[in-house]
N, C-alpha and C positions, 0 to 999 in steps of 0.2 A: 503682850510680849514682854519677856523683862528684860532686864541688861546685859545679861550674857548672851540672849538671843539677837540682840542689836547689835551687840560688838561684833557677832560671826557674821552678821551679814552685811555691816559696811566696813569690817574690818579696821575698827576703832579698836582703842582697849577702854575697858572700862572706865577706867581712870578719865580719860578724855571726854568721856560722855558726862561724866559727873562733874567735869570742869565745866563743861558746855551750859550745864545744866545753870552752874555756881551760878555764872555771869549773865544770866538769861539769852542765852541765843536759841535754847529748848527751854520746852516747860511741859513736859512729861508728868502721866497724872498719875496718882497715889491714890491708892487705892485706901480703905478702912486700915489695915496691917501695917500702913508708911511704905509699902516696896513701890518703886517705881512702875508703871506699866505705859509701855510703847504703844503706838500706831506703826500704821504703815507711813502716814503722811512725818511723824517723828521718825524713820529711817531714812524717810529721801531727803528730810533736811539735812541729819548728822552725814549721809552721804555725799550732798552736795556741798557740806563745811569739809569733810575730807578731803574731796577734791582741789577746793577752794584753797584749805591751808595748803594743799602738796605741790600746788602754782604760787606758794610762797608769801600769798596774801595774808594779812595781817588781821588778828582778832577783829579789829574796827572795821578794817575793810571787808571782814565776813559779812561782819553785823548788817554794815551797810549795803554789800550786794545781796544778803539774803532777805531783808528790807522790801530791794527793788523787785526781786523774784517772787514775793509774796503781793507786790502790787500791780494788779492787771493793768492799771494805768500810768503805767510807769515810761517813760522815753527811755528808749534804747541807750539813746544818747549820755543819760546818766551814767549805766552800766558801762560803756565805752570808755567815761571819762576817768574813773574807776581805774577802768584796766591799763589805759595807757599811761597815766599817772605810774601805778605799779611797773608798768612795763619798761617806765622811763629810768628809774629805781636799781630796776633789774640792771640795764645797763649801764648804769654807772657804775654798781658793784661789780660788773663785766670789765670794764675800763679799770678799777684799781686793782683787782685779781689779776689785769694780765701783765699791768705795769710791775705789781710784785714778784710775778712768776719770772719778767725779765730780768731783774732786778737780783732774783735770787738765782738763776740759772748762770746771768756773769758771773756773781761771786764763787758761784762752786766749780765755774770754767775757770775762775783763776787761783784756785786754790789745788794746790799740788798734791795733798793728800798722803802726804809719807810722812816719812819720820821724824822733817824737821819740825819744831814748835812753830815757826812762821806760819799763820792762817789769815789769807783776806778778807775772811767770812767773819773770824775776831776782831780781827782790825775794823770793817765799817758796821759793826754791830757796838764795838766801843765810841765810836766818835759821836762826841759830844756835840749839839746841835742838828746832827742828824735825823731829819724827818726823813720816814716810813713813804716810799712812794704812791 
């Protein structure tokens, strides 16, 4: 199968498989001519890194859970550790997105919005010292 056939069926783009490829997390064989040619077993990997990136995991932490999923002898408990590590991650970037979100919601509640030049939104976007919630 070659790569245009592989991007339609996990819905990668090309580009991404040949990223994949760059950093070794596939190794898709070549034929005599240099073109790449797939398996079915190189589809369910690039699928399972598709999914894997779109839960927001990190190259490494691909690498690493597709590692695990390639070792029959592997503890759950690894893969686990993985994910709630990421998961932990997830929530903190949960916690400064919501503290920003309030943060920028007072400002635009106290900003009047007309015609005068007065903006509070100016005002603690200038102040000096001011850390990003």
């Amino acid at each position: 199968m070659n790569i245009g056939d592989v991007a339609e069926r996990t819905g990668l783009p090309a580009k991404t498989i040949r990223y994949y490829e760059e950093i070794g997390l596939i190794h898709p064989l070549r034929g005599t001519n240099g073109y790449r040619s797939f398996t079915d077993a190189h589809v369910h990997k690039l699928a399972f890194l598709g999914r894997a990136r779109g839960l927001g995991f990190s190259i490494e932490e691909c690498r690493a859970l597709l590692a695990l999923y390639e070792d029959r002898g592997r503890a759950s408990a690894d893969v686990k550790r993985i994910a709630k590590t990421h998961l932990a991650g997830i929530e903190e970037k949960m916690k400064e997105l919501s503290a920003m979100r309030d943060t920028l919601a007072d400002l635009v509640e106290k900003c009047a919005g007309d015609h005068r030049p007065d903006c509070p939104i100016l005002k603690d976007l200038s102040e000096v010292g001011q850390d990003a919630p």
